[in-house]
C-alpha positions in Angstrom: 47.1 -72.2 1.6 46.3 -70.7 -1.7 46.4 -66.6 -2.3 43.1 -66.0 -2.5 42.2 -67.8 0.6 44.9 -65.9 2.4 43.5 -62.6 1.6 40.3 -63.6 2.1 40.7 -64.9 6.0 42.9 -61.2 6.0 39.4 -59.3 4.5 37.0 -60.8 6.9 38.8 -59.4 10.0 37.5 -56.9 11.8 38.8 -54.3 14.2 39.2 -50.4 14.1 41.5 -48.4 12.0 45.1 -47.0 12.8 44.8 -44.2 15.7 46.6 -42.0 12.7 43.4 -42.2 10.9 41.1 -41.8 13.8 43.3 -38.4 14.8 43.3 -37.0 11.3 46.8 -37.3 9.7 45.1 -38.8 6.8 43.5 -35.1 6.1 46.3 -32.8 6.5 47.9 -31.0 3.7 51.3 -31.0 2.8 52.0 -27.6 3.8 49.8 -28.4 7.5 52.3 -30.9 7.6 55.4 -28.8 7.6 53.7 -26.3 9.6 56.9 -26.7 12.2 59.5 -26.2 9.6 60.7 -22.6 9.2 62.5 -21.0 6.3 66.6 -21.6 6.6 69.2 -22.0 3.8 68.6 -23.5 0.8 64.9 -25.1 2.2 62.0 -22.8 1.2 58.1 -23.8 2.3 55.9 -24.2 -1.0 53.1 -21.8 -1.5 50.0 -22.9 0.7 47.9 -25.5 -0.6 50.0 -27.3 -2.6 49.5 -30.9 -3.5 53.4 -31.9 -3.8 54.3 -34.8 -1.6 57.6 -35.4 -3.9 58.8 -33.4 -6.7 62.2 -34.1 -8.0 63.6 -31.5 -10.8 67.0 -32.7 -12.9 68.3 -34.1 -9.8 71.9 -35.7 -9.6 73.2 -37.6 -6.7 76.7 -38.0 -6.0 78.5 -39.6 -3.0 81.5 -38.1 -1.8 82.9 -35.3 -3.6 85.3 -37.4 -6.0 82.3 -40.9 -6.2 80.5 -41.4 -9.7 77.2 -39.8 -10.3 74.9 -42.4 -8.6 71.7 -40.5 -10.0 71.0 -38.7 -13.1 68.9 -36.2 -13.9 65.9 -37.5 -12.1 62.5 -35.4 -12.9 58.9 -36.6 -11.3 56.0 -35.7 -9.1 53.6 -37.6 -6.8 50.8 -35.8 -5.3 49.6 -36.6 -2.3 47.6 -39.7 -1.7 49.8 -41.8 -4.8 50.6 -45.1 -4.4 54.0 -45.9 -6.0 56.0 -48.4 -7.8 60.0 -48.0 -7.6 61.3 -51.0 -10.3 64.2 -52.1 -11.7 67.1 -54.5 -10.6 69.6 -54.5 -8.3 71.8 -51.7 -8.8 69.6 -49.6 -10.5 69.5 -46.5 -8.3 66.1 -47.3 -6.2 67.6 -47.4 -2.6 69.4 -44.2 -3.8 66.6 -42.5 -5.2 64.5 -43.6 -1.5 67.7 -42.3 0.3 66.5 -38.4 -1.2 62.8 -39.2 -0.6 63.4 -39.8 3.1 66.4 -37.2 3.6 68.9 -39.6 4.2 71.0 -38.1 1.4 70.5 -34.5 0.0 70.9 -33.6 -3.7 74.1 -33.2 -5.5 72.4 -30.5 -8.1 69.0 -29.8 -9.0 65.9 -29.4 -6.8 64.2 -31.8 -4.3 60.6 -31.4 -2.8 59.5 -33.3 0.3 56.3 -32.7 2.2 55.8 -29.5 0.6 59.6 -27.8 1.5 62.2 -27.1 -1.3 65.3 -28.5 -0.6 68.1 -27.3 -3.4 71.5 -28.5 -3.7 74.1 -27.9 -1.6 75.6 -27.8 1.9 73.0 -27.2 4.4 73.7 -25.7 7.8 72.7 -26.2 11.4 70.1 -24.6 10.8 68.7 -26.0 8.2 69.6 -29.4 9.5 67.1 -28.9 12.5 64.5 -28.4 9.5 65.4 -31.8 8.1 64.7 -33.4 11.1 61.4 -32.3 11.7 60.5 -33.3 8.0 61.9 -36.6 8.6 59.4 -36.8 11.5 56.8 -36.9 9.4 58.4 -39.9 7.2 58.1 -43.7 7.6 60.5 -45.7 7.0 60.4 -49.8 5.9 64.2 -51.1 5.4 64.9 -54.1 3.8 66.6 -55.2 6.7 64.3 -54.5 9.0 66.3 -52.3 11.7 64.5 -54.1 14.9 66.4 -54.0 17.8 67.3 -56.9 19.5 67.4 -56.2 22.9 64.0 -54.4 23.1 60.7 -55.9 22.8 58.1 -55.8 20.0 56.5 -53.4 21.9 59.4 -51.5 23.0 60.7 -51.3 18.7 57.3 -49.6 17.8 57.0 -47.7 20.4 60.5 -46.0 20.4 60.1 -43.2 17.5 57.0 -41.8 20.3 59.5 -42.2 22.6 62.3 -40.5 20.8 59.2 -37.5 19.9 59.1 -37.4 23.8 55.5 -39.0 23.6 54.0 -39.4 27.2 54.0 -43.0 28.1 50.7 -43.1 29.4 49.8 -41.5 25.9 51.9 -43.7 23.3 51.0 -46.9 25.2 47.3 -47.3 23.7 48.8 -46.0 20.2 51.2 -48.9 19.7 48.9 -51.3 21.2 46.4 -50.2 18.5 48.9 -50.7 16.3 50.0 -54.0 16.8 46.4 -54.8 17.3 46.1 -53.5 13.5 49.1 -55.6 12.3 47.9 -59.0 14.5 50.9 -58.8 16.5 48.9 -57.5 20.1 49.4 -61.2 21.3 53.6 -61.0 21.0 54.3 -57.4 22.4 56.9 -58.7 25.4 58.3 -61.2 22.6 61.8 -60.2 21.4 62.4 -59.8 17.2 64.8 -62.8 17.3 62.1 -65.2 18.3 60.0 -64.2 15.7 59.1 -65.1 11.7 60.6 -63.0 8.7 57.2 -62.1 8.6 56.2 -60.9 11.9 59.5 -58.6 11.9 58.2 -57.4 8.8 54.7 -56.6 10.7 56.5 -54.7 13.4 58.8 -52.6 11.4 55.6 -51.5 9.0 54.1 -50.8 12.5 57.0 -48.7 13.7 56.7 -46.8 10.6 53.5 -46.2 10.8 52.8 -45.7 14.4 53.8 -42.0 14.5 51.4 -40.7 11.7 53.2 -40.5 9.2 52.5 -38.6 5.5 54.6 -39.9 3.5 55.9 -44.0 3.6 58.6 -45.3 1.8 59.3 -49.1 2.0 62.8 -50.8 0.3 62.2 -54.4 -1.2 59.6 -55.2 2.2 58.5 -58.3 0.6 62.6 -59.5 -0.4 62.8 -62.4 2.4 58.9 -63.0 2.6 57.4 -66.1 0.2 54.2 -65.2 -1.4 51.7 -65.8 1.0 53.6 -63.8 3.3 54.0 -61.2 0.9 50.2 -60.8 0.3 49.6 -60.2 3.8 52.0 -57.5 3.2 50.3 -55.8 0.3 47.0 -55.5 2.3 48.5 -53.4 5.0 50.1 -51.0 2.5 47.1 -50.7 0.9 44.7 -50.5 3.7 47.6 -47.1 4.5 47.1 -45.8 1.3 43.6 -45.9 1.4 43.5 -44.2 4.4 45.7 -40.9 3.2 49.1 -42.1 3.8 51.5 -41.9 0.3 53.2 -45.4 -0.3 56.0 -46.0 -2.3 57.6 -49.2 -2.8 61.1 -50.1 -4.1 61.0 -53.4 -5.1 62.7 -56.2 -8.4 59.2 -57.9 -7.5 57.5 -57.4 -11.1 55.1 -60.1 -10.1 54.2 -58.3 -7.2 53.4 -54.8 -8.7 51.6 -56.5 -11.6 49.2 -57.5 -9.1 49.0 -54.5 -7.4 48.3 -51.7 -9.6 49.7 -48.1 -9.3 52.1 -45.9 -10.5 55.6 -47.2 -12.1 58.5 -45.2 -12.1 61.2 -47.9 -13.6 64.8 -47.2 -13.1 67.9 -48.1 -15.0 71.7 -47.6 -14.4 70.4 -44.6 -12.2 67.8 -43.0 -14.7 64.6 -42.8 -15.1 63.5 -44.6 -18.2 59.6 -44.9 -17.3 57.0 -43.7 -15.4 53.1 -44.7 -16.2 50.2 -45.8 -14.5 48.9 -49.4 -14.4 45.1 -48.4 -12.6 43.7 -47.3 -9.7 44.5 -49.0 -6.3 41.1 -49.4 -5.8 40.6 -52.1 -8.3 42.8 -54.5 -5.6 39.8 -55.2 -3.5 38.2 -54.1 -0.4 39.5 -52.4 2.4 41.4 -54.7 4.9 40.3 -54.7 8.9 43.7 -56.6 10.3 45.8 -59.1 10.0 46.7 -61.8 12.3 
């Protein structure tokens, strides 16, 4: 099946946006979104009504005390809304650089903004730590290897970050059925990841990621094991988030892919940034999409 015919079986569908978007999360501010998060060591709130989603100032990244400098000096700012670009090949620094955006790994020196909190370098306490995790909360995550869990359903993957948030289960149940209703995936909820496509595990982890409302979404190479078809269908979720509120940025060696796709670049090399422009407003990509199956 050719491209365009793919996306435009994906277009015609129709069926109602993400609970997220119906409950709001789409219109909350940076600093609404942190509203949890109180002041500890080395984390500071931003002034109210700020429109940071990620600012990074000189930042270095080091692992272990004694590793090489992994990052260097990395300096840019997305606002809220962006959709993002992260190029460059393997080894570049981009599943580094996501590894800061979602808090996996905290800043060797310089300054790191998440969701509207200042996060310096430096040890962080207990305290602080507890602020990390409520930040991370409001983070999806896409890995490139997926992260399902064998042993529970498709149902069962998306719904567990609800489940971890202590979600009710009469509550979360219609939220992840919406979900996988978005995604196309309603009809294999008791199915297990191992029976299905690289695709469809795609689909369930970009639900997982999604299902709990989340700001800010970072994906790492999502489209790595998916042919180009498959990869399409891809692209129209992400943008369908975007254009709902939610701030997407991709990691990705695809340059094909973000070519056809346009949005911001920032284009890493040996851990630096050595460009960062704009290729045109996601809007230009087409019209919005209802689901896919």
């Amino acid at each position: 099946m050719a491209l365009s015919d793919e996306r435009g079986q994906a277009e015609s569908l129709q069926i109602s946006p993400p609970w997220w978007h119906k409950h709001g999360w789409h219109k909350r501010a940076p600093d609404q979104l942190t509203s949890d998060v109180a002041d500890g060591p080395r984390l500071t709130k931003r002034q109210k009504g700020s429109q940071e989603m990620i600012s990074l100032d000189n930042v270095g990244l080091q692992y272990g005390q004694k590793g090489p400098e992994v990052l260097h000096d990395i300096s840019f700012f997305l606002p809220k809304g962006s959709f993002c670009w992260l190029l460059g090949p393997s080894g570049a620094g981009k599943s580094s650089l996501l590894r800061l955006m979602y808090l996996a790994s905290l800043p060797t020196r310089g300054q790191l903004t998440v969701l509207g909190t200042q996060i310096s370098a430096g040890n962080v306490g207990a305290a602080a730590r507890e602020q990390l995790a409520a930040l991370r909360r409001r983070i999806g995550v896409v890995f490139q290897d997926f992260r399902l869990l064998a042993n529970l359903s498709t149902f069962d993957n998306v719904a567990l970050p609800l489940r971890i948030a202590g979600r009710e289960e009469a509550e979360l149940r219609s939220d992840v059925t919406e979900i996988l209703q978005w995604v196309g995936l309603w009809r294999k909820a008791n199915i297990h990841p191992p029976q299905l496509s690289g695709g469809e595990q795609q689909r369930v982890a970009i639900a997982r990621a999604v299902v709990a409302g989340p700001a800010l979404l970072l994906a790492d190479e999502p489209t790595g094991n998916l042919d180009d078809v498959q990869a399409e269908r891809l692209m129209l979720l992400l943008q369908q988030m975007n254009r709902y509120g939610t701030t997407v940025v991709i990691a990705t060696h695809n340059e094909a892919l973000a070519n056809r796709h346009k949005g911001r670049t920032l284009r890493l090399s040996d851990g630096r940034l050595i460009e960062d422009k704009v290729h045109g407003p996601m809007t230009a990509a087409g019209p919005l999409l209802k689901s896919i199956r």
